[in-house]
N, C-alpha and C positions, 0 to 999 in steps of 0.2 A: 662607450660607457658615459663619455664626459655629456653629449647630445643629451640619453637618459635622465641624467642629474639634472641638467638644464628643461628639462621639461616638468618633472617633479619640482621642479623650485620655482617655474612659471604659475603665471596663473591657473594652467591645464591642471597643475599637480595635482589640486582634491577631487578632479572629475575622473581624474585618473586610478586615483587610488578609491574612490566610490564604485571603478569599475571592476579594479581587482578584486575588492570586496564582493561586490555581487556573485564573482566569479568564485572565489573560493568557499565564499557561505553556501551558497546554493549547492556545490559538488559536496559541502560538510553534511549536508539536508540529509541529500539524497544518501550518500555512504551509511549516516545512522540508519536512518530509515529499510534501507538493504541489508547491513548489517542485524537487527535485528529480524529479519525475515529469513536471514538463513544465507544468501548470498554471497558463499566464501571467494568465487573465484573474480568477480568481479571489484568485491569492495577495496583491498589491497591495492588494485589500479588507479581506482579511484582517489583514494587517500594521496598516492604518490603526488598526482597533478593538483589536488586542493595544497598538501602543504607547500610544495610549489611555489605555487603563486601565493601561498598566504606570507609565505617568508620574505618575498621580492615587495609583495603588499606594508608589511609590517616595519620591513625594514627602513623602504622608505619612507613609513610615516613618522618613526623616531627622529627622521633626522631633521622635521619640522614641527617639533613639540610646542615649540612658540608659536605657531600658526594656527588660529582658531579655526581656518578653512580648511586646512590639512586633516582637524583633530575631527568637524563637520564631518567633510568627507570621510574620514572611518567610518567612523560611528553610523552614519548613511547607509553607509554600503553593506555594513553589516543587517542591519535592519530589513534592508530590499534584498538581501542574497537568503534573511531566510524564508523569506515571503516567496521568494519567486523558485526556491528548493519545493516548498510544499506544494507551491504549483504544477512545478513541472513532475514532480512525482506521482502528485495526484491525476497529471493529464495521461502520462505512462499505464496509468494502473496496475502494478505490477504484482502479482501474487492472485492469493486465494480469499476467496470470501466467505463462512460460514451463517446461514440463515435457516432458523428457527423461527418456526410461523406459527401461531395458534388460531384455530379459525373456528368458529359455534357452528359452522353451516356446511362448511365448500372444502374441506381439506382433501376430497378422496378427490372432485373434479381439478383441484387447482393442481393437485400432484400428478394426476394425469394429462393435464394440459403443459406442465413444467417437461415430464418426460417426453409430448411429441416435440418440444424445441429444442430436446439433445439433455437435458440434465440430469441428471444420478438424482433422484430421490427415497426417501425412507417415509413411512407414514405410519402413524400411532396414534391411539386414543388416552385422552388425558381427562382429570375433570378438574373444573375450575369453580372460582365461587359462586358462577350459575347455573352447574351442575352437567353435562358431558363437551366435550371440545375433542378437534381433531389437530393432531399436531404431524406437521409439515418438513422436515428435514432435511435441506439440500447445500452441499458446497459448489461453488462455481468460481471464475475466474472472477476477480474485482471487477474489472470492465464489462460483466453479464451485471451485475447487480442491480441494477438499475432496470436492467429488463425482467428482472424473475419478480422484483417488487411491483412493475407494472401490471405483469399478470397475474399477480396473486391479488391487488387493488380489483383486478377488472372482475375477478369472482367473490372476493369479497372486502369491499372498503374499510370494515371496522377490525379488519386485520392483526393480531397482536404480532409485531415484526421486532425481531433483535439482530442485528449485526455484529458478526468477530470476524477476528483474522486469527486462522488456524497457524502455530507455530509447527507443527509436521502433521504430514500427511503421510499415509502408508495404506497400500493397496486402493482397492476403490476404481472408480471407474475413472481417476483423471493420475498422472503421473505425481511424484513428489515435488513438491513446490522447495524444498528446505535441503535436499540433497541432490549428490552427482547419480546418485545410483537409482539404477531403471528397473518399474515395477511392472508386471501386468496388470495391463488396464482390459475391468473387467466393468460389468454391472453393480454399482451400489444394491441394489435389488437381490441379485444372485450371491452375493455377500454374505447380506441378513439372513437371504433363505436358510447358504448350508448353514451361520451360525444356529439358529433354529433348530433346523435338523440335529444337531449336534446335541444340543443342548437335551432334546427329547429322548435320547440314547440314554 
């Protein structure tokens, strides 16, 4: 313990305590971040080792309240632990993506070009202030995003595109992103149909 003291109270102390910061702002990131997506069994894990280190962080920075370097290095670490929280969360991608497309021209080929790359889509007609559109509806994992916005750009550029992030999921052709419990995974497609059918009853 006395070694530790004597490190904190050396010069290393504010690089030190900039690192624990990093450490536990970043686990703080990513916990809210999970946490509002629905990730009961991990974030509780999570939380343990942030406050952790945030108490071993904190506590040694009190004990060098006169030290501008010390108070630096907080404030530091805090700053780069949540920058580098939204990074690494953002490089993870974790969850689901909802996109809504509006397209004047291409929505029945873009939606058929989304389904030969694997994805659930829905398709509808809408009319806009130029009078008919075809509206496009697909959920995919976060780390597809990027590819489903490519191929709906490559048939059509002037695109009307919105991005969410779905809070539950239930049935559909991808599993629950927001709980433990296991759906059948079906056709987005064969979905709509029976509701359809149903509705025509």
């Amino acid at each position: 313990m006395g070694d530790l003291n004597a490190i904190f109270a050396g010069p290393y102390g504010p690089l030190a305590i900039f690192s624990l910061r990093i450490f536990d702002v970043s686990l703080s990131t990513i916990r809210i971040i999970l946490a509002v997506r629905g990730y009961k069994r991990v974030v509780p894990f999570i939380g343990f080792f942030e406050v952790l280190i945030w108490v071993f962080a904190v506590g040694n920075a009190i004990k060098f309240l006169d030290s501008p370097m010390h108070l630096l290095g907080y404030a530091a670490g805090f700053a780069t632990g949540s920058y580098v929280g939204m990074f690494i969360e953002e490089k993870l991608a974790i969850g689901w993506g909802t996109l809504r497309i509006v397209s004047t021209h291409a929505g029945v080929e873009m939606a058929d070009a989304l389904r030969e790359m694997g994805f659930g889509v829905t398709e509808f007609g809408g009319h806009g202030r130029d009078g008919r559109v075809e509206i496009v509806y697909t959920v995919c994992k976060r780390r597809d995003i990027e590819r489903v916005i490519t191929e709906v750009e490559r048939w059509d550029p002037t695109a009307f595109i919105t991005v969410e992030e779905p809070r539950d999921i239930r049935f559909g052709w991808m599993r629950s992103a927001s709980t433990d419990r296991k759906f059948s995974i079906g056709s987005m497609d064969e979905v709509v149909r029976k509701m359809n059918e149903r509705l025509r009853r």
